[in-house]
ZADO-1210 file (C-alpha; in nm, 4 decimals, padded with zeros to 6 digits):
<atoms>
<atom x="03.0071" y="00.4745" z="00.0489" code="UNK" pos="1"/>
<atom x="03.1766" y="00.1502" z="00.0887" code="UNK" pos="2"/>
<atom x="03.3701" y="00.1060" z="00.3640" code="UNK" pos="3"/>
<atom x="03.7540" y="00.0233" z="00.3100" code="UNK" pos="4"/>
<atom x="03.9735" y="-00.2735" z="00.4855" code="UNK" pos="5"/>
<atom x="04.2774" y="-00.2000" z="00.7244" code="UNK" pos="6"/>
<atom x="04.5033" y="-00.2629" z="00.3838" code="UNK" pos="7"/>
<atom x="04.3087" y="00.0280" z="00.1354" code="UNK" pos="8"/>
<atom x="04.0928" y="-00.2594" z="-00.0626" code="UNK" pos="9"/>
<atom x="03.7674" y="-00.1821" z="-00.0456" code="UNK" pos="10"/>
<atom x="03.5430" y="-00.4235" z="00.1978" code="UNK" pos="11"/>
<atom x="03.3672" y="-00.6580" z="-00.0258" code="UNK" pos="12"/>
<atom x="03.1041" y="-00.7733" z="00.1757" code="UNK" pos="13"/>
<atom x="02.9710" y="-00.4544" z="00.2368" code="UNK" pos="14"/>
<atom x="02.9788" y="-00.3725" z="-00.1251" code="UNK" pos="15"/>
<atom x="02.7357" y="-00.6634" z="-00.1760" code="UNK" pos="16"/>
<atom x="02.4720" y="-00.5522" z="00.0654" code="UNK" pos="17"/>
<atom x="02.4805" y="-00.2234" z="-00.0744" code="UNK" pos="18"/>
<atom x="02.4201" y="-00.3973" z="-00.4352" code="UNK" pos="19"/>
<atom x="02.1675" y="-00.5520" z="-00.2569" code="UNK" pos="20"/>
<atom x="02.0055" y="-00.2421" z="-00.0994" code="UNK" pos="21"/>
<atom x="02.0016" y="-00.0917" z="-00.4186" code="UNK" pos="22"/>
<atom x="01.8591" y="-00.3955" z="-00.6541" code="UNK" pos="23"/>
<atom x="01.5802" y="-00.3724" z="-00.3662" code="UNK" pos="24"/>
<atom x="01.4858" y="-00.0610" z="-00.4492" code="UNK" pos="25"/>
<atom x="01.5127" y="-00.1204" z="-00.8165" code="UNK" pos="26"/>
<atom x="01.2414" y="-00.3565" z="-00.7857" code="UNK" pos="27"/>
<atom x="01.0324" y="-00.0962" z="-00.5993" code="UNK" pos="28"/>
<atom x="01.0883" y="00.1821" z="-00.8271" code="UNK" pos="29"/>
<atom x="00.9593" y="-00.0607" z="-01.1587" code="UNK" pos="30"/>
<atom x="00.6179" y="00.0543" z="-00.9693" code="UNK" pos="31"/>
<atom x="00.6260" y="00.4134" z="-01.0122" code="UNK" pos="32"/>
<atom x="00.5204" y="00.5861" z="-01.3343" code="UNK" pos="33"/>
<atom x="00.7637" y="00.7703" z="-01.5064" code="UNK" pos="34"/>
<atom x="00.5829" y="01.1061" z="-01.4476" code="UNK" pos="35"/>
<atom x="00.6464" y="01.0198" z="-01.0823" code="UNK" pos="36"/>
<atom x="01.0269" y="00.9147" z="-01.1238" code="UNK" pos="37"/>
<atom x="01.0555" y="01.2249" z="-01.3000" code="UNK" pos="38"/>
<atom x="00.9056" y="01.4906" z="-01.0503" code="UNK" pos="39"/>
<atom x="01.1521" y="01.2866" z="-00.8078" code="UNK" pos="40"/>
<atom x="01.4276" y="01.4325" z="-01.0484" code="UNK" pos="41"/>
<atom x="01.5552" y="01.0715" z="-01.1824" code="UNK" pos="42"/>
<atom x="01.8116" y="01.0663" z="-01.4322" code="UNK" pos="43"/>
<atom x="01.6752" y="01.0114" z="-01.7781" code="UNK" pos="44"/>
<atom x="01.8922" y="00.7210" z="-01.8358" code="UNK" pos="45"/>
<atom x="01.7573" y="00.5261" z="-01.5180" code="UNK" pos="46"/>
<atom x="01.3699" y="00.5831" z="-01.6088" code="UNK" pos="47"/>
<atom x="01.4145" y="00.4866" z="-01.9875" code="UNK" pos="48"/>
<atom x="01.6259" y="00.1272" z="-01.8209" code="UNK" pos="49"/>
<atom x="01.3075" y="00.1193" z="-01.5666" code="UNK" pos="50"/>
<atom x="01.0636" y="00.1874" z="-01.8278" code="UNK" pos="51"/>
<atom x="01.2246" y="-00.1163" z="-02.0707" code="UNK" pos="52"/>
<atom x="01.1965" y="-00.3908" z="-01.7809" code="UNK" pos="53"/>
<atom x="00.8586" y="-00.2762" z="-01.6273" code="UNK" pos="54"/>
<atom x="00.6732" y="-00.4966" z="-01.9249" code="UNK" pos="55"/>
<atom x="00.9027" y="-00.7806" z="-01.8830" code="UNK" pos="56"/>
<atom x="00.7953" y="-01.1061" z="-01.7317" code="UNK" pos="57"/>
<atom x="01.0322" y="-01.2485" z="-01.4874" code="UNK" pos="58"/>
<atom x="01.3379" y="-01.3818" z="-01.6572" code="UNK" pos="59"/>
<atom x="01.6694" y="-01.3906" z="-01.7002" code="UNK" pos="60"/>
<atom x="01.6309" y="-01.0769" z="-01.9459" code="UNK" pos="61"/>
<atom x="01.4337" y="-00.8845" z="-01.7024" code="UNK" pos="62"/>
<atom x="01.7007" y="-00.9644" z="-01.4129" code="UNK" pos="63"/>
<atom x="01.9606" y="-00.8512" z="-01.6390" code="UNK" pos="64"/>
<atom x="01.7829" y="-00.5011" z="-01.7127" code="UNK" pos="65"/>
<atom x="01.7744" y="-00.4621" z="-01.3240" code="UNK" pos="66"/>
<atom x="02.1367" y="-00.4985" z="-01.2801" code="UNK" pos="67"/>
<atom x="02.1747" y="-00.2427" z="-01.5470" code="UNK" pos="68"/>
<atom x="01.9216" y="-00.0304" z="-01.3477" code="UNK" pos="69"/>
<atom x="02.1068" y="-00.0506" z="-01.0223" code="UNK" pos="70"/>
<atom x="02.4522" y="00.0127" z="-01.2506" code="UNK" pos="71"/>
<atom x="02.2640" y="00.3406" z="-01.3066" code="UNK" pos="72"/>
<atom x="02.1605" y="00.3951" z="-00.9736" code="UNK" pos="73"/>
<atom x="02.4899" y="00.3180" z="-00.8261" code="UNK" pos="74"/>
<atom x="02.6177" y="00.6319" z="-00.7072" code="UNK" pos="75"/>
<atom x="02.3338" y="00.8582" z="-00.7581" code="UNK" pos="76"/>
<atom x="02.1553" y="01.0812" z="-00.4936" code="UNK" pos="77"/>
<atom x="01.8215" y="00.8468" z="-00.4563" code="UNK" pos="78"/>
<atom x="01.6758" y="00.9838" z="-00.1189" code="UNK" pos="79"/>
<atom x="01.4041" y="01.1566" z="-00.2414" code="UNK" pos="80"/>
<atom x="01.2563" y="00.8591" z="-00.4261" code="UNK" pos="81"/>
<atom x="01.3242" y="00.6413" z="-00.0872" code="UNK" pos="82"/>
<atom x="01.1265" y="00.9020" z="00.0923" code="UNK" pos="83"/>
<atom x="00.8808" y="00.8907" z="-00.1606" code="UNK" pos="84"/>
<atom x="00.8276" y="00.5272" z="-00.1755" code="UNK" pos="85"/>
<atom x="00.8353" y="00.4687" z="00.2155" code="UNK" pos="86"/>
<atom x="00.5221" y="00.7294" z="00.2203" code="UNK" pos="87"/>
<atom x="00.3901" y="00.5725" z="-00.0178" code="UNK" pos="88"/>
<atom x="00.3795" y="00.2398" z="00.1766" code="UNK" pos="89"/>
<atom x="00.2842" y="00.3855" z="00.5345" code="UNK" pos="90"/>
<atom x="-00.0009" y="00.5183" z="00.3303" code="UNK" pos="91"/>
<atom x="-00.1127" y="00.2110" z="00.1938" code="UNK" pos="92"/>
<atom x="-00.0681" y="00.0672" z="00.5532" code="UNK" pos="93"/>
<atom x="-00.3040" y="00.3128" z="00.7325" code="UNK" pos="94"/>
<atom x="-00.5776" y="00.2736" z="00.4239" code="UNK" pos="95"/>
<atom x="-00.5163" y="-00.0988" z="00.4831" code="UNK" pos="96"/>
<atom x="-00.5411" y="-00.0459" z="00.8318" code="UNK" pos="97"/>
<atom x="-00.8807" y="00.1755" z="00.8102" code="UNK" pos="98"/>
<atom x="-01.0358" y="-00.1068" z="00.5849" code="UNK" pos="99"/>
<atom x="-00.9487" y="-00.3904" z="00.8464" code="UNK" pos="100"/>
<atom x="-01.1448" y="-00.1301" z="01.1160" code="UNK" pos="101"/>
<atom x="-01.4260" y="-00.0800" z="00.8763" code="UNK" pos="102"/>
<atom x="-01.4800" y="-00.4548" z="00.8534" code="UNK" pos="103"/>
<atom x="-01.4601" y="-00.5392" z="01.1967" code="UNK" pos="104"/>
<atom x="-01.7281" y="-00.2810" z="01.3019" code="UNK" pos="105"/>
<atom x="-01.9483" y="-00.4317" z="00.9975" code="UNK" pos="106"/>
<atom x="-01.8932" y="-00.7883" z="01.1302" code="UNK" pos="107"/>
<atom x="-01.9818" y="-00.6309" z="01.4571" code="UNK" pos="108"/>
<atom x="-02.2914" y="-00.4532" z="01.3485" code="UNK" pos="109"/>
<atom x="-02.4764" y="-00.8130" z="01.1845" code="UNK" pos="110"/>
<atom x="-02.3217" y="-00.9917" z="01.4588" code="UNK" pos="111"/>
<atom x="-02.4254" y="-00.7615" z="01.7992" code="UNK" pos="112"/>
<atom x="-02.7291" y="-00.6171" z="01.6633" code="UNK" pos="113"/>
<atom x="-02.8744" y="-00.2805" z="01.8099" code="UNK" pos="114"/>
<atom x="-02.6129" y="-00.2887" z="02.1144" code="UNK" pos="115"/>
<atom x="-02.3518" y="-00.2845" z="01.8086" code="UNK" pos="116"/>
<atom x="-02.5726" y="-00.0145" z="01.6437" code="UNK" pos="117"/>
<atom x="-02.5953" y="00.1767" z="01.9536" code="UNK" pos="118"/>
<atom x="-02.2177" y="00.1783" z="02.0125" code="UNK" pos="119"/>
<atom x="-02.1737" y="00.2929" z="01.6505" code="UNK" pos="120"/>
<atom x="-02.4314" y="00.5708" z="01.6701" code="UNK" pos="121"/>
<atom x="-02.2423" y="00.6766" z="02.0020" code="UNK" pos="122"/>
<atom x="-01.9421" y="00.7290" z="01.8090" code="UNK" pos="123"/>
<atom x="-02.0628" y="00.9481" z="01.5145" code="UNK" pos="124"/>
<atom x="-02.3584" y="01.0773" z="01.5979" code="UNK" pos="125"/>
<atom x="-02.4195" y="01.2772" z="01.2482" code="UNK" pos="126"/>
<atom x="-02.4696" y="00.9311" z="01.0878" code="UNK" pos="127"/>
<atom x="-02.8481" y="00.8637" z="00.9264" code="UNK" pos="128"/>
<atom x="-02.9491" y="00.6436" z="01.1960" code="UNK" pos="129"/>
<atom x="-03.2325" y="00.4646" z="00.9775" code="UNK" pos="130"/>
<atom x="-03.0803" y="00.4243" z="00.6696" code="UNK" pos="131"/>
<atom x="-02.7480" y="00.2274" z="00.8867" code="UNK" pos="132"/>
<atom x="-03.0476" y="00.0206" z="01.0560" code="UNK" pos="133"/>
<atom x="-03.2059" y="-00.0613" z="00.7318" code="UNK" pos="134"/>
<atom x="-02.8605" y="-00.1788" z="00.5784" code="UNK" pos="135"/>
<atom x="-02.7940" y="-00.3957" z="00.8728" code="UNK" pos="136"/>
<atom x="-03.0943" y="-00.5607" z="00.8245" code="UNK" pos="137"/>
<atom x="-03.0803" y="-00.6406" z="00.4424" code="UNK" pos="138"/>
<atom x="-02.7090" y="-00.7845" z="00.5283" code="UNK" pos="139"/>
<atom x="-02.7967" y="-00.9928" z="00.8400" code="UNK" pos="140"/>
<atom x="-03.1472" y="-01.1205" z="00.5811" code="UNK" pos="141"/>
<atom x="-02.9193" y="-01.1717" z="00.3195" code="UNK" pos="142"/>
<atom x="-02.6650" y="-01.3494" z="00.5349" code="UNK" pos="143"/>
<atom x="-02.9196" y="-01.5723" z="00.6513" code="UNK" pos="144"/>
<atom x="-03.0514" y="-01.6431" z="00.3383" code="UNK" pos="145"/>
<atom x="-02.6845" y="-01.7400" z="00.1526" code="UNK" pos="146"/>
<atom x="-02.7497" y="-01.5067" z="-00.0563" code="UNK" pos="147"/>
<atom x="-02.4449" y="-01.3364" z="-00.2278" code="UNK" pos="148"/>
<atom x="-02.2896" y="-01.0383" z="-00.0293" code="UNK" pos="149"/>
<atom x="-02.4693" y="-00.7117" z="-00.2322" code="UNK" pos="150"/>
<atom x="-02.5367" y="-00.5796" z="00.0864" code="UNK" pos="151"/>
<atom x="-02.2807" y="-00.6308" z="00.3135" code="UNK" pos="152"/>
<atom x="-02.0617" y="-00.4479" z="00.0259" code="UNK" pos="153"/>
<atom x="-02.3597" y="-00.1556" z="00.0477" code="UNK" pos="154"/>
<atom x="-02.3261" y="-00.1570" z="00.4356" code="UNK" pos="155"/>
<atom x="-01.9378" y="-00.1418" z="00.4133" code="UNK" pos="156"/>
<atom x="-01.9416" y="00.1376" z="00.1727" code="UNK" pos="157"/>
<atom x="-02.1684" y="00.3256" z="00.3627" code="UNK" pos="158"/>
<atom x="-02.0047" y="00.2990" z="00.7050" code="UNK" pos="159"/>
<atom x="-01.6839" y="00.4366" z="00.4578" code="UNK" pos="160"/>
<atom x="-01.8754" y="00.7465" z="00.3693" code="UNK" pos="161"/>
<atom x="-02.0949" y="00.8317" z="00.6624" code="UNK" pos="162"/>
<atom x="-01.8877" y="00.7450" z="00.9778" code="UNK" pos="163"/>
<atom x="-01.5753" y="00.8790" z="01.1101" code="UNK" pos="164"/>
<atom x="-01.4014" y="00.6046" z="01.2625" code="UNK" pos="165"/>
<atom x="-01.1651" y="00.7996" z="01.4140" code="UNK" pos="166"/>
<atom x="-01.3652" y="00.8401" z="01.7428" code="UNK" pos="167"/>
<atom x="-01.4796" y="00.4837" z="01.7402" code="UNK" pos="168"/>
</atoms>
């Protein structure tokens, strides 16, 4: 994979960044389980030097066991476990993402009041239109009040269940 100079040496530079590249990775892999490195056919060598530094604290030992990591990685077919981990990530982004939209149409909801409601209801119209009103009032009361957030969590969890936000 590295690329080689006009005079057969091989191009240093890029060497590095593919260290680089592959000490990145190292770091993302110390998340997975081993059951998962395992289904993604890992060498047993690389998950028993992943499974020795995932307890370590960050050190000088621990950066050490990563080197040795990406010494075991070096030269190994790792594109399923890329694959794996960038869908793992884009999946954590859209749950993110789906959270963020959750919470804006809850801020909406004690903010706007039945116009909010209405626009909601609009949306899904399978949702239980009096129990959504009578959450919306306990979190705008309790809001009001300064009251710790028990039922802005209830109305959050609730608009997670009942409403498909997909039309909204």
């Amino acid at each position: 994979m590295t690329r080689v100079d006009g005079d057969g040496r091989p191009n240093k530079s890029a060497r590095k960044r593919e260290i680089a590249a592959l000490h990145g990775l190292a770091e993302r892999m110390l998340a997975l389980t081993d059951g998962e490195l395992e289904r993604l056919g890992v060498d047993a060598a690389l998950r028993d030097a992943l499974a020795m530094a995932r307890p370590m604290r960050p050190s000088g030992a621990r950066q050490r066991q990563v080197k040795h990591c990406v010494k075991l990685m070096d030269g190994e077919d790792l594109a399923a476990v890329i694959t794996y981990l960038d869908d793992h990530r884009s999946r954590r982004h859209a749950e993110s993402q789906a959270l963020h939209r959750l919470e804006r149409w809850r801020e909406r909801l004690l903010a706007g009041g039945d116009t909010a409601l209405g626009e909601l209801l609009a949306c899904s119209p399978g949702v239980d239109r009096q129990r959504l009103r009578q959450l919306c009032r306990d979190a705008r009361r309790e809001h009001d009040s300064g009251r710790p957030a028990g039922a802005k969590r209830k109305l959050l969890r609730f608009l997670r269940d009942a409403v498909d936000l997909d039309n909204c």
